[in-house]
Backbone as a ProteinNet text record, in pm:
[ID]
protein_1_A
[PRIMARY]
XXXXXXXXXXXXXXXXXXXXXXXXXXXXXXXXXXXXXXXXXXXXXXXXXXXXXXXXXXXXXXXXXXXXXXXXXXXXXXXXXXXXXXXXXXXXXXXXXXXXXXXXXXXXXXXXXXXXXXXXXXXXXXXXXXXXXXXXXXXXXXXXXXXXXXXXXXXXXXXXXXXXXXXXXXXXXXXXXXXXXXXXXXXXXXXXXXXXXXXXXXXXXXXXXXXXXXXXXXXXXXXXXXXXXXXXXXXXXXXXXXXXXXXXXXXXXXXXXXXXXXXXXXXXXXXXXXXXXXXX
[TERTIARY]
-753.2	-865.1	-991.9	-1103.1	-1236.7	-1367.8	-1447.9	-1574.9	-1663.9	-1784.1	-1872.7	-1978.7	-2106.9	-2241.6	-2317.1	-2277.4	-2340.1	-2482.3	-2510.7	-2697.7	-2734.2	-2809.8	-2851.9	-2954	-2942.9	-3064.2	-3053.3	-3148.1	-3139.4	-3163.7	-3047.9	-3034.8	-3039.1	-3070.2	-3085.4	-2902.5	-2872.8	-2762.8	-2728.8	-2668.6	-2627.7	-2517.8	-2482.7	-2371.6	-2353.8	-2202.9	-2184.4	-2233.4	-2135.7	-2185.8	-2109.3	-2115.9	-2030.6	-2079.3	-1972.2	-1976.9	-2052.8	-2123	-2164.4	-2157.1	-2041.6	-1993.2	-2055	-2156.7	-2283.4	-2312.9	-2421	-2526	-2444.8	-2333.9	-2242.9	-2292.6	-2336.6	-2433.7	-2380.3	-2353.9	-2338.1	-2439.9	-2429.9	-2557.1	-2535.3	-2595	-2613.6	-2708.4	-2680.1	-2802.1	-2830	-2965.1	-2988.7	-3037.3	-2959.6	-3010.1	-3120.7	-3087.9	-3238.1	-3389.9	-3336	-3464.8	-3515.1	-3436.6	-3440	-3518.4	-3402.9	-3421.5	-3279.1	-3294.6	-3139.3	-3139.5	-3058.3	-3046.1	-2964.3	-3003.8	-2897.1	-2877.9	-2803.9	-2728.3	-2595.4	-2689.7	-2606.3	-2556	-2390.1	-2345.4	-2339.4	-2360.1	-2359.2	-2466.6	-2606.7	-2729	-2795.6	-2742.5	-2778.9	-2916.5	-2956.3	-3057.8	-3072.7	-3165.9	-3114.8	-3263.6	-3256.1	-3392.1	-3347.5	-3438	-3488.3	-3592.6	-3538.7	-3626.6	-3633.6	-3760.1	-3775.7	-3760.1	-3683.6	-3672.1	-3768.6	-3828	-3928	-3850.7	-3731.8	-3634.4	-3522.2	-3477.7	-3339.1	-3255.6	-3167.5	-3092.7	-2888.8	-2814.5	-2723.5	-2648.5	-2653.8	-2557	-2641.3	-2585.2	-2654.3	-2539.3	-2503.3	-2432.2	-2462.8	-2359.4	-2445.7	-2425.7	-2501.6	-2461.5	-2426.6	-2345.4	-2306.5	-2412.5	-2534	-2607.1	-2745.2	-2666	-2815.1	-2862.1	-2953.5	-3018.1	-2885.3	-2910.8	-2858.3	-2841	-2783.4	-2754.9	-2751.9	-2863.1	-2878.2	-2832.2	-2769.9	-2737.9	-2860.7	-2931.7	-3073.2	-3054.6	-3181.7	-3200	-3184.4	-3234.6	-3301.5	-3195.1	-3064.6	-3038.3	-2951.8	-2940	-2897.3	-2966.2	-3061.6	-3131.7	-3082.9	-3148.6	-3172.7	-3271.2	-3219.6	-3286.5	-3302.5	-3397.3	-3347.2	-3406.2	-3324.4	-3349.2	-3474.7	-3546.4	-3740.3	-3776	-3748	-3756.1	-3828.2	-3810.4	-3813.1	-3753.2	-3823.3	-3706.4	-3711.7	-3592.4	-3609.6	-3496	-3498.6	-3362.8	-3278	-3127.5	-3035.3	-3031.6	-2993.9	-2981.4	-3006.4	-3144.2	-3194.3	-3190.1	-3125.3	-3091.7	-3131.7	-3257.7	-3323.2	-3255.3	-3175.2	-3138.3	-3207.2	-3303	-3348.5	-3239.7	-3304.7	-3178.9	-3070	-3062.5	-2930.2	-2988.4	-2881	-2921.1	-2799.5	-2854.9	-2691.1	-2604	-2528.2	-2430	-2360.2	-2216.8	-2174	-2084.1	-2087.2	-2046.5	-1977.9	-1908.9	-1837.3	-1820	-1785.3	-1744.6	-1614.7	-1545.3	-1412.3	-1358.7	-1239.3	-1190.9	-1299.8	-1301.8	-1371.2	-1518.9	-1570.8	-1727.2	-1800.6	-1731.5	-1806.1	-1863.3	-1974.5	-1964.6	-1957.3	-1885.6	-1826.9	-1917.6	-2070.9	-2141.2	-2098.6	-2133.7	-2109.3	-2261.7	-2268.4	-2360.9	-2367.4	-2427.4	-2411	-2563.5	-2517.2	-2680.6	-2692	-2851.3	-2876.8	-2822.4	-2802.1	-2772.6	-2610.3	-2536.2	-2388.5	-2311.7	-2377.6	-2354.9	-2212.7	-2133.8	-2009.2	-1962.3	-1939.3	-1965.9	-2071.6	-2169.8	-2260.5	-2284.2	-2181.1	-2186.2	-2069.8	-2090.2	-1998.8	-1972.9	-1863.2	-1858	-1857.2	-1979.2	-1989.7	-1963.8	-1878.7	-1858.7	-1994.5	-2022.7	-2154.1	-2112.2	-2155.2	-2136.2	-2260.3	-2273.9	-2392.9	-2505.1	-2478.8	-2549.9	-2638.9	-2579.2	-2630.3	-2616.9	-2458.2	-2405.3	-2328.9	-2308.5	-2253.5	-2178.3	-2037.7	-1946.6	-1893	-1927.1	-1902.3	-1708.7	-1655.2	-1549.2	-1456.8	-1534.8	-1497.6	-1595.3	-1604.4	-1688.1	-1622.4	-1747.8	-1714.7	-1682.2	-1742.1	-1725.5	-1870	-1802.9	-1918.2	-1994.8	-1908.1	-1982.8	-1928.1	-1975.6	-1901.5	-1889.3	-1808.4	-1772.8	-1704.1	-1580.1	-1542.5	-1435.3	-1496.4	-1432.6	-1379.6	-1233.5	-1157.6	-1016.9	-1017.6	-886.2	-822.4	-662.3	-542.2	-522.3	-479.3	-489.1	-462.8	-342.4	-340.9	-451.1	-571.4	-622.5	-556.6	-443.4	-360.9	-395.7	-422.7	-485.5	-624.7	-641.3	-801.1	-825.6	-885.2	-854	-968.2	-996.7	-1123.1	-1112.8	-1266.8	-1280.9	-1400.4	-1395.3	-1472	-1446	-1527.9	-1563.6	-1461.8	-1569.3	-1551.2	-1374.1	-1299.7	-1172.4	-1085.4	-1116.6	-1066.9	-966.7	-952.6	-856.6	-924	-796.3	-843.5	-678.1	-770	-692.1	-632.1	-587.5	-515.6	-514.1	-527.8	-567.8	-533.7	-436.9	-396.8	-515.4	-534.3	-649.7	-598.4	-635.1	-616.2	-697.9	-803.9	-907	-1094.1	-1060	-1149.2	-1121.4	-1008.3	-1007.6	-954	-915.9	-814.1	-769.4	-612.9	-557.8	-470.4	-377	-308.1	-357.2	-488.5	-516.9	-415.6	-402.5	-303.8	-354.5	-311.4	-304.5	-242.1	-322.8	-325.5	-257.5	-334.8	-393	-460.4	-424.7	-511.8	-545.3	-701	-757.4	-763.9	-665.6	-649.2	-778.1	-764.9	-912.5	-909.6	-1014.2	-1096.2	-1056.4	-1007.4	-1046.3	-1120.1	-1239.9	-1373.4	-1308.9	-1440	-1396.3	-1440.7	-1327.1	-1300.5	-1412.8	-1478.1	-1610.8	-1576.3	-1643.2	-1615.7	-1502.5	-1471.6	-1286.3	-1303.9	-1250.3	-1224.8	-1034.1	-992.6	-818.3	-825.4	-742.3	-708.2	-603.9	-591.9	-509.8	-354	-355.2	-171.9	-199.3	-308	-273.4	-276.4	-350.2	-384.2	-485.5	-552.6	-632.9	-722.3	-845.6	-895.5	-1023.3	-1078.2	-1160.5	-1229.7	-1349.9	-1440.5	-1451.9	-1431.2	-1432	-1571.1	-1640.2	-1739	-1718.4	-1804.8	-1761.2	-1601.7	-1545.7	-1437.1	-1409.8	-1557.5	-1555.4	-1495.5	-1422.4	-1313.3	-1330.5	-1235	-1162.4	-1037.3	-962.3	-799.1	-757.9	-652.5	-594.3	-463.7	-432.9	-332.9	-255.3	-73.9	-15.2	-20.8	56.4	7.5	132.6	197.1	254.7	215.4	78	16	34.9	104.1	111.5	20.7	-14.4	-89.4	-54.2	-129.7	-105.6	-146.1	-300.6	-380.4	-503	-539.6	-654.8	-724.6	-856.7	-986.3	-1085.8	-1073.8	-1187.7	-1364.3	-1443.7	-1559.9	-1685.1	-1768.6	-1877.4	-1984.7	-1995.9	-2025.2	-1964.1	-2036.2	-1954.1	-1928.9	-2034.8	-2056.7	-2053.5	-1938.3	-1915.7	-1958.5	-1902	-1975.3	-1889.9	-1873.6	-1830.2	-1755.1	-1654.9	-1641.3	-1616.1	-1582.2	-1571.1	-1574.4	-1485.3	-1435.1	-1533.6	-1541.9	-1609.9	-1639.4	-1744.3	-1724.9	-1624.4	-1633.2	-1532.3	-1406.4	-1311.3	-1164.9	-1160.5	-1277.3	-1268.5	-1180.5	-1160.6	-1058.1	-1192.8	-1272.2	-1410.2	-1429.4	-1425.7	-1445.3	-1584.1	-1681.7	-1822.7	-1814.5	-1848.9	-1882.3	-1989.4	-2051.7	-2206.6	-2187.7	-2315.3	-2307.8	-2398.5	-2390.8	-2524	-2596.4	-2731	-2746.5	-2814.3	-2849.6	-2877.2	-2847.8	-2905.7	-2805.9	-2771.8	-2772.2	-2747.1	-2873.7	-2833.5	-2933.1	-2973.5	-2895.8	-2848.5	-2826.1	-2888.8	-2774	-2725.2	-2619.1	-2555.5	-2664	-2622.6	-2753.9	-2675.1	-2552.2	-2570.5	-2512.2	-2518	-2567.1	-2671.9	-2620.5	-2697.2	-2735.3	-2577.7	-2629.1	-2488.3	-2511.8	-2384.1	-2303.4	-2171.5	-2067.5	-1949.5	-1871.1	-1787.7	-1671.1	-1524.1	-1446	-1365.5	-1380	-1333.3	-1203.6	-1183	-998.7	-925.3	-1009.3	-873.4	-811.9	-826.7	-751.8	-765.3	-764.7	-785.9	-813.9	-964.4	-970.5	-939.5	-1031.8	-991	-1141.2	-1134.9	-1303.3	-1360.7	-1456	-1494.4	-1588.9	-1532.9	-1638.4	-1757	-1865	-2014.9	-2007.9	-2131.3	-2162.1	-2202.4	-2125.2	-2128	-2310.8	-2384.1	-2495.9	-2611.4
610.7	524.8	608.5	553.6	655.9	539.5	602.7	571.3	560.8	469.7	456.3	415.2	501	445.3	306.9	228.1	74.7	75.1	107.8	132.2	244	348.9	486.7	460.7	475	441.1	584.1	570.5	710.7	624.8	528.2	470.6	568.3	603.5	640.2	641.5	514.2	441.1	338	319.7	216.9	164	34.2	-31.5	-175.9	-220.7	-385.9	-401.6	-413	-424.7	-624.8	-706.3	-829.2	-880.6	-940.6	-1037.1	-1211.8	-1228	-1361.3	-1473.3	-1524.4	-1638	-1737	-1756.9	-1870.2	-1845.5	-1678.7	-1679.3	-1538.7	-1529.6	-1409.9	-1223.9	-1201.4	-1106.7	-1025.1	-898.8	-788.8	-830.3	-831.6	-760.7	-681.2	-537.8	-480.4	-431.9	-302	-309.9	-150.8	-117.3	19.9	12.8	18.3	32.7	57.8	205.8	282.2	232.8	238.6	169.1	-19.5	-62.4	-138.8	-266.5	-258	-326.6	-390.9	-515.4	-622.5	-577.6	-535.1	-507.7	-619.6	-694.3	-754	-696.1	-717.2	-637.1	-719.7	-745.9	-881.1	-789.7	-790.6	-671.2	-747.6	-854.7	-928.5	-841.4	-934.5	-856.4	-770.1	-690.8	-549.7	-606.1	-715.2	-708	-688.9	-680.4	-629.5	-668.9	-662.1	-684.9	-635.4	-622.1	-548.1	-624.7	-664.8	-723	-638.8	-618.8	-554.3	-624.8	-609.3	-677.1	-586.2	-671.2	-629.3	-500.2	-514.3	-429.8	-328.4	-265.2	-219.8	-318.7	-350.8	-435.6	-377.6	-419.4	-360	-413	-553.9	-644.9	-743.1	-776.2	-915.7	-976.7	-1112.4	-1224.9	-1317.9	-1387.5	-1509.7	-1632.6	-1740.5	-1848.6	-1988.2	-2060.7	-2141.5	-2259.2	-2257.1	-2340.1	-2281.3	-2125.8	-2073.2	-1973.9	-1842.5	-1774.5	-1679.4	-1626.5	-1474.6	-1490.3	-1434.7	-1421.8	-1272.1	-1236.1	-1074	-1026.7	-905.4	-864.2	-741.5	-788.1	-701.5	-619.3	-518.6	-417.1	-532.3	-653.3	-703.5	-833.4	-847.5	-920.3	-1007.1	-1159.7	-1232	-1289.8	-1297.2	-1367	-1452.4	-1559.8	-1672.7	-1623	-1573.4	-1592.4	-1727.7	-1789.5	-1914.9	-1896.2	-1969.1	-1950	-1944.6	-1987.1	-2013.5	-1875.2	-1783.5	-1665.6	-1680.4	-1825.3	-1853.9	-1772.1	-1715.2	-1619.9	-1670.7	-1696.8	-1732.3	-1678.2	-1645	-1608.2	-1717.9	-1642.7	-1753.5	-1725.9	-1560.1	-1545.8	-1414.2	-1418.9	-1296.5	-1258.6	-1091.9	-1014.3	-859.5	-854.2	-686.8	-636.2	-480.8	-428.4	-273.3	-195.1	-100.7	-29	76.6	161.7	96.1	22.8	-50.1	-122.9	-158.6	-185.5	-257.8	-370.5	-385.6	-298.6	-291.4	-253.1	-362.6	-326.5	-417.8	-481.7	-615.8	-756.7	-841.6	-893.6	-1007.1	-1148.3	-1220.5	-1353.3	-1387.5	-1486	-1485.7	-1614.4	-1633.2	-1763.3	-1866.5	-1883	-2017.3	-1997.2	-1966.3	-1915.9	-1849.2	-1839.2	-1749.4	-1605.3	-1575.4	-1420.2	-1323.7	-1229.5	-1128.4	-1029.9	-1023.3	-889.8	-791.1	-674.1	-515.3	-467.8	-404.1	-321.7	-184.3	-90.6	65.3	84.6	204.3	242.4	363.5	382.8	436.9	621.9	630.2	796.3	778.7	694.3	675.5	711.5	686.7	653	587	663.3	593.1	450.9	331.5	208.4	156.5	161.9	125.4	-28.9	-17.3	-157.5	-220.1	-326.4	-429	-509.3	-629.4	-742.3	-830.6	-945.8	-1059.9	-1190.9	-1296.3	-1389.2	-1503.6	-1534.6	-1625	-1720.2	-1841.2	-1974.1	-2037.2	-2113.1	-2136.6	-2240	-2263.2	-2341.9	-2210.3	-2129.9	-1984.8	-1924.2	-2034.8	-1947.6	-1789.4	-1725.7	-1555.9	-1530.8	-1513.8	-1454.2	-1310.7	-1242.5	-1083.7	-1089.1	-1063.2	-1035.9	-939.1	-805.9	-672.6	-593.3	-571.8	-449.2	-327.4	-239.6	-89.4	-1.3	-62	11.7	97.9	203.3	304.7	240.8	292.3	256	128	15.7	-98.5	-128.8	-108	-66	-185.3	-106.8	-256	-368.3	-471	-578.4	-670.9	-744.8	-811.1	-882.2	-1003	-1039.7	-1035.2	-1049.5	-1065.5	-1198.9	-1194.4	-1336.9	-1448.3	-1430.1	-1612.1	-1573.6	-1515.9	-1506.4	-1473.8	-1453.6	-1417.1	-1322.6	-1197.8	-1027.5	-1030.9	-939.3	-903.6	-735	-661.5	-551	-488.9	-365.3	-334.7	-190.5	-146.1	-25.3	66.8	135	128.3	308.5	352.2	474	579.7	664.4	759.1	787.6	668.9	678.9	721.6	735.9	744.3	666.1	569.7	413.7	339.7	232.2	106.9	37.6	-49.9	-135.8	-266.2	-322.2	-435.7	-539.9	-646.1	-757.7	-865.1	-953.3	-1109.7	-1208.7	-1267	-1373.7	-1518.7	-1613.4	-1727.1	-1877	-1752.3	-1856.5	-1862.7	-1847.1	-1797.9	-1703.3	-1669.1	-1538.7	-1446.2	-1300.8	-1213.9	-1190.9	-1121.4	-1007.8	-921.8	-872.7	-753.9	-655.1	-605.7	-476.1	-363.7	-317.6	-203.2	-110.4	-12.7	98.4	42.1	20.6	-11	161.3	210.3	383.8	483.1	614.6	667.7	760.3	806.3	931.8	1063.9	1104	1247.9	1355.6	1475.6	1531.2	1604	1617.9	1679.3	1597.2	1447	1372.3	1251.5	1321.4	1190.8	1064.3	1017.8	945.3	788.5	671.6	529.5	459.7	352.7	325.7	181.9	145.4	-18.5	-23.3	-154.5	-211.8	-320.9	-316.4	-476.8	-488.2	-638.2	-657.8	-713.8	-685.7	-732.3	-822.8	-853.3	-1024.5	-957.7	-841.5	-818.9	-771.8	-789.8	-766.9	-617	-543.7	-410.3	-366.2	-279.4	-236.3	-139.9	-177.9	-30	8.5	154.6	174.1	312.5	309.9	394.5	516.1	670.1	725.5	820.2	800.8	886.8	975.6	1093	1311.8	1289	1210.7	1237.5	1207.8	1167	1202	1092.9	998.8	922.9	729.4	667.3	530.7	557.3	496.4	482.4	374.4	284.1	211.6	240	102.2	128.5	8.4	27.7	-133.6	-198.4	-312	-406.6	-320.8	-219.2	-161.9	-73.2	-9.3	77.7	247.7	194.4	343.8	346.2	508.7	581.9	516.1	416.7	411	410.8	506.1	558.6	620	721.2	796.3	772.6	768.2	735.3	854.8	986.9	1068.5	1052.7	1064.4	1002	1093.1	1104.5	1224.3	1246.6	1170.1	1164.1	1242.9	1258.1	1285.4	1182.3	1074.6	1004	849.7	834.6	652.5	613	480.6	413.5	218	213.3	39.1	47.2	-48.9	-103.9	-271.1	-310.9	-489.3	-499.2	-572.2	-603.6	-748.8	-732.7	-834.8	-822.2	-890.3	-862	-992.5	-1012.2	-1163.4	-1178.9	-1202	-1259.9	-1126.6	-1087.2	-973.4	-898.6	-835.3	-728.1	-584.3	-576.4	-415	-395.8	-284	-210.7	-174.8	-213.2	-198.3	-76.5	29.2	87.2	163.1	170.1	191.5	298.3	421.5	564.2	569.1	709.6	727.8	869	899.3	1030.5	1081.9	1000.5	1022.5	1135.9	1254.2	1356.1	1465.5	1429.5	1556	1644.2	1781.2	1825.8	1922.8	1869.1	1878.1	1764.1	1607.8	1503.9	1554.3	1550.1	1496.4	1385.7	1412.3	1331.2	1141.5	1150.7	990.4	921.8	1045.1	991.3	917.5	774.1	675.2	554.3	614	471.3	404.7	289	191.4	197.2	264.8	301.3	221.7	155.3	77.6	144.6	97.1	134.2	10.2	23.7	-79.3	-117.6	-218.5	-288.7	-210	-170.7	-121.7	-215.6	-347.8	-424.5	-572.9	-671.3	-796.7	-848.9	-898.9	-898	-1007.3	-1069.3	-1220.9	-1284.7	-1421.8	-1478.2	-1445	-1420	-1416.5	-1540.2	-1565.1	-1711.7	-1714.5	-1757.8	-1779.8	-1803.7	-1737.3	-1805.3	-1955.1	-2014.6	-2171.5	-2174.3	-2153.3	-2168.9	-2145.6
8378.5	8415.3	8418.1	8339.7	8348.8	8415	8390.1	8474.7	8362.3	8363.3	8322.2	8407.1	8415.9	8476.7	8396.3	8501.4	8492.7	8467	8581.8	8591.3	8675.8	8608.8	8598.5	8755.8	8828.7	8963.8	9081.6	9171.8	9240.5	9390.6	9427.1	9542.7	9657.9	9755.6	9865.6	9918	9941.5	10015.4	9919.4	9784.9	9756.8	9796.2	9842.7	9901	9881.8	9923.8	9894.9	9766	9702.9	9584	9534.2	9479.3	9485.2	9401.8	9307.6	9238.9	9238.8	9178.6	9164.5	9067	9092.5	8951.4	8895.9	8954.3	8959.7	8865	8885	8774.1	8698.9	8692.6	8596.7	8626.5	8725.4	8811.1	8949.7	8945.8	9022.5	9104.2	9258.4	9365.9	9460.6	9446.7	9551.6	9575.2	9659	9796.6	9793.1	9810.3	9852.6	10013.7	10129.6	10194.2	10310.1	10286.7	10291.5	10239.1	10133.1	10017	10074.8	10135.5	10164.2	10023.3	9923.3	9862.4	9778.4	9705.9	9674.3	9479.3	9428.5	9297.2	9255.1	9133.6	9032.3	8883.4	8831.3	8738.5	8691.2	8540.5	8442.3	8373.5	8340.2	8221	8135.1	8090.3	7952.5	7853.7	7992.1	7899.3	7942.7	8026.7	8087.5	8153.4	8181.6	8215.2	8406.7	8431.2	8591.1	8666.3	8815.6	8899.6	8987	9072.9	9188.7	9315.1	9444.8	9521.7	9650.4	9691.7	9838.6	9929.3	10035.1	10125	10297.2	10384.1	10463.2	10571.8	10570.9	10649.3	10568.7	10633.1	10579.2	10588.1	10451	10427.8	10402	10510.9	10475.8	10385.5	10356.4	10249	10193.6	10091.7	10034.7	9931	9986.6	9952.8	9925.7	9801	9739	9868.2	9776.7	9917.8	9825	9928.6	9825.1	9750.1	9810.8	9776	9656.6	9683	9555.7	9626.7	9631.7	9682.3	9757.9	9841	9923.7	10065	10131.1	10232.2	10272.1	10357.5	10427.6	10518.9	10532.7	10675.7	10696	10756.9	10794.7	10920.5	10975.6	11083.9	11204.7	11195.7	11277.2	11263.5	11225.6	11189.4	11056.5	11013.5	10944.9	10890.1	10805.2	10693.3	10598.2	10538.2	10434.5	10358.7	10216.1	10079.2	9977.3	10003	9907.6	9788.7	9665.2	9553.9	9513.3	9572.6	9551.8	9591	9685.3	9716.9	9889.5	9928.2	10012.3	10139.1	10253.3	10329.8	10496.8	10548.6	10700.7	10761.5	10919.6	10997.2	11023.5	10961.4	11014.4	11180.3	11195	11367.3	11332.2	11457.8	11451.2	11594.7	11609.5	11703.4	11730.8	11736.3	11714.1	11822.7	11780.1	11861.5	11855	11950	11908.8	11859.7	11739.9	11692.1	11590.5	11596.8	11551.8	11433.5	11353.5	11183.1	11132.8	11079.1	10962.9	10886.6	10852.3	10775.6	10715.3	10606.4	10538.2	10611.6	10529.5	10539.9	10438.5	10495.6	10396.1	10417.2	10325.1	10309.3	10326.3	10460.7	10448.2	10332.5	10379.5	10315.1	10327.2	10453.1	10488.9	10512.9	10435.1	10414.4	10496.4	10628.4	10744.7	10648.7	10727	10716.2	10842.6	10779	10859.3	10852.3	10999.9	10944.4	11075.4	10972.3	11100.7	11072.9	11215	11258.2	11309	11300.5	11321.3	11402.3	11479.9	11554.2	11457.9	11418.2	11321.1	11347.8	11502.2	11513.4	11511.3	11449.9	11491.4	11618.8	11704.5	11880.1	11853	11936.2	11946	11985.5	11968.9	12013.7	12030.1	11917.7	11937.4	11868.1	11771.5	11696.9	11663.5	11606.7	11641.9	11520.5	11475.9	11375.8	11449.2	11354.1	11384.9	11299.6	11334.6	11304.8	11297.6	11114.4	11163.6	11050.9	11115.4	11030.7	10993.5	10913.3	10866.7	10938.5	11065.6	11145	11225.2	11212.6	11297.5	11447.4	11412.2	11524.7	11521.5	11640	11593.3	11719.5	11669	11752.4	11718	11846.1	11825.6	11808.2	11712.1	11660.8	11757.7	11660.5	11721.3	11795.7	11944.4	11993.5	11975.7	12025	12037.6	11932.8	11839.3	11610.2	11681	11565.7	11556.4	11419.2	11301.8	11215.7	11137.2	11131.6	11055.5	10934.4	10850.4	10708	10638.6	10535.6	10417.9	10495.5	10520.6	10532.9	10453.9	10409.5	10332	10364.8	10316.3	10333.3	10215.2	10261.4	10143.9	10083.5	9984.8	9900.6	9948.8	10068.3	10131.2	10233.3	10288.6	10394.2	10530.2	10543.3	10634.8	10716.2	10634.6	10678.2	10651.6	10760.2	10749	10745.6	10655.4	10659	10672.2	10779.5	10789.1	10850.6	10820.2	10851.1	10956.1	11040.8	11112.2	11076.1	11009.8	10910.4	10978.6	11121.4	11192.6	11217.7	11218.7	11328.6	11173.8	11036.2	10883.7	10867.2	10967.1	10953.5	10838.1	10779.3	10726	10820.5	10894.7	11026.4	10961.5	10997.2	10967.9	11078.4	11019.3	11147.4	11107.2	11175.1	11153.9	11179.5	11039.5	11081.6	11061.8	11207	11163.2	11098.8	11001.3	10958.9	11036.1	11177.4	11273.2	11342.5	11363.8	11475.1	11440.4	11491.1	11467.1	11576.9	11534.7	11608.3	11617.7	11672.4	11655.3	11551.8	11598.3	11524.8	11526	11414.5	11383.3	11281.8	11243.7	11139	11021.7	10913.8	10778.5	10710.4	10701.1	10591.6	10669.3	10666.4	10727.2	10584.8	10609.5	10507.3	10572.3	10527.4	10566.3	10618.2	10662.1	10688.7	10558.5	10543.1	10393.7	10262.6	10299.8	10233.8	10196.1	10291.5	10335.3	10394.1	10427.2	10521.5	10433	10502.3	10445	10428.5	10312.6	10352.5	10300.4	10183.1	10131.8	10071.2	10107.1	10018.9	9996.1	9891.7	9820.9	9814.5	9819.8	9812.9	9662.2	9573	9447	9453.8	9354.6	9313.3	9383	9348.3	9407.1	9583.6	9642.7	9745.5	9808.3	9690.9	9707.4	9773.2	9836.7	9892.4	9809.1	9816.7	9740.9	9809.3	9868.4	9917.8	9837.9	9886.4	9886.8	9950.2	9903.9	9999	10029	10119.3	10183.7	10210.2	10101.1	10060	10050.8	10001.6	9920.7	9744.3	9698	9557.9	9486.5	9550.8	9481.9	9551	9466	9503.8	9529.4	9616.1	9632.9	9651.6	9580.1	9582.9	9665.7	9783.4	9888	9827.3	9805	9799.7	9920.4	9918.5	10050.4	10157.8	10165.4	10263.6	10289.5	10270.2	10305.7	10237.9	10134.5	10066	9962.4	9920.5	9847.5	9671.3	9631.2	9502.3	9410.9	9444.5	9316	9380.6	9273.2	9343.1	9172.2	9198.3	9083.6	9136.1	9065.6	9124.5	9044.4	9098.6	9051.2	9053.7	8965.9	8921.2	9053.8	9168.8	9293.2	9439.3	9486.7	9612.4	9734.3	9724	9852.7	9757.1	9697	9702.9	9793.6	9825.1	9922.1	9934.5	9816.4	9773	9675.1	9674.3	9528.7	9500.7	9478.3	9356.4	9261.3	9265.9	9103.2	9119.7	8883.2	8862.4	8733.9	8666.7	8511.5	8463.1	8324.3	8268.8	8347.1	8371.2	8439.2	8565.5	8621.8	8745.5	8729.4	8609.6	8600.5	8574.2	8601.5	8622	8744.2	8828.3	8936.7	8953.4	9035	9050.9	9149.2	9167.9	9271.8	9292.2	9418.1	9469.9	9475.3	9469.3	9544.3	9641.8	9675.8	9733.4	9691.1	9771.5	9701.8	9882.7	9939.5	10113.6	10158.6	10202	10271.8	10206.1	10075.4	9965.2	9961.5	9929	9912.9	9751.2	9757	9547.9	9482.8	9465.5	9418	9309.2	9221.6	9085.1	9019.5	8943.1	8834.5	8846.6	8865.8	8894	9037	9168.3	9287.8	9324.1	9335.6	9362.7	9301	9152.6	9021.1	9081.2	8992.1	9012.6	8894.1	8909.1	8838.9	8845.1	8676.8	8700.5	8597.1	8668.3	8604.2	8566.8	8430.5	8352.1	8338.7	8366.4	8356.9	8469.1	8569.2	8670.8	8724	8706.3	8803.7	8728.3	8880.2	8868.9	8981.2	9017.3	9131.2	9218.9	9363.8	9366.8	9355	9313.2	9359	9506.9	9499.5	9635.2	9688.1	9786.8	9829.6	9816.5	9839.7	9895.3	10026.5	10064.8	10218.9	10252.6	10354.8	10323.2	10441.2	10427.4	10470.2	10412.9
[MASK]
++++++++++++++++++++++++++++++++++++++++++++++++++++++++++++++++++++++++++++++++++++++++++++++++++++++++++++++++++++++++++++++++++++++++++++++++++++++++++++++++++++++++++++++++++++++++++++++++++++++++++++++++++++++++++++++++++++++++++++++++++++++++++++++++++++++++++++++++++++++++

């Protein structure tokens, strides 16, 4: 399996990277930069929008336009470029991080305090009326969130602890958190995951250079090493979601690699699943 650079960029923090079946279109996010990238591989054509904050995610919605997980919050992008808060919650210090879409259109956002304070942040359950139920407290840093193909499992990562946890979901709630995978030391630490059509796990590893694919019993069933040091995401997507999107970063380095910070995909590693829209 090899790698190819998607789009050549010098992201700060690129992350969340997701498929959009609507308009046939990659979106992700530079963080830092606080700005939303799209990126058509048909016709290579691509854009770029600033957003007024640091933006940790951006998701399609089912009605058109984006859905943000901001510093300050949960944002509405509407297709007009129209922008309003779904539920807005300034917490000094504290910032979005990535987020997902479950089965049932909720989104699942996490939050981190920008000095990674131990428990400082949390996942929140938000539905599209704008209500928000804190999920999980006491996350340091809130990372790749995903379920398994019947929605059953919820699999997630909260960076620092080098877990990817495992959690029974029943549609709205979870529980019995447990130990999914652990990433060994000096092999960076767990960051974005996406679940594939078989129920596989695949994450991102932060200063570990690489992707790893976990089967659904939690064993080691592929390592993808990558011209980066600091991945960050991956998703599949591209015609029948069988292409691997993954984000870098270049943040922190003090040397980048010449394509820390582009969005790099590896072609035909898989098959992925659709991913919902946000129903709001």
């Amino acid at each position: 399996m090899t790698w190819e650079a998607a789009v050549r960029a010098e992201a700060l923090l690129g992350e969340g990277p997701t498929w959009d079946p609507a308009t046939g279109r990659l979106i992700w996010v530079d963080i830092l930069g606080s700005r939303v990238h799209t990126y058509d591989p048909g016709s290579g054509r691509r854009s770029v929008r600033t957003t007024g904050q640091h933006v940790g995610a951006a998701r399609p919605r089912a009605g058109g336009g984006l859905v943000l997980n901001l510093r300050d919050g949960v944002g509405l992008l509407d297709p007009d470029g129209t922008f309003r808060w779904l539920h807005r919650d300034p917490v000094p210090g504290r910032r979005g991080n990535d987020a997902a879409v479950a089965p049932d259109g909720s989104l699942w956002a996490g939050t981190m305090r920008y000095d990674e304070a131990p428990g400082g942040g949390t996942l929140s359950r938000l539905t599209g009326d704008g209500s928000a139920d804190v999920v999980l407290d006491d996350v340091t840093v809130s990372n790749g969130t995903g379920w398994s193909p019947d929605g059953r499992l919820m699999y997630y990562v909260d960076s620092p602890t080098r877990r990817i946890d495992v959690l029974d979901h029943d549609g709205e709630r979870v529980s019995g958190r447990r130990r999914f995978a652990v990433v060994e030391e000096g092999a960076g630490f767990p960051d974005g995951l996406t679940v594939d059509a078989d129920g596989c796990v695949w994450v991102a590893l932060w200063d570990g250079g690489a992707v790893r694919r976990y089967a659904p019993d939690g064993t080691l069933d592929r390592v993808v090493e990558l011209p980066v040091p600091r991945p960050t995401a991956c998703a599949f997507g591209g015609t029948g979601l069988t292409d691997l999107y993954v984000t870098t970063a270049r943040t922190g380095l003090p040397a980048p690699p010449a394509l820390a910070g582009s969005l790099l995909v590896l072609p035909g590693a898989g098959k992925g699943l659709p991913q919902p829209p946000f129903r709001g």
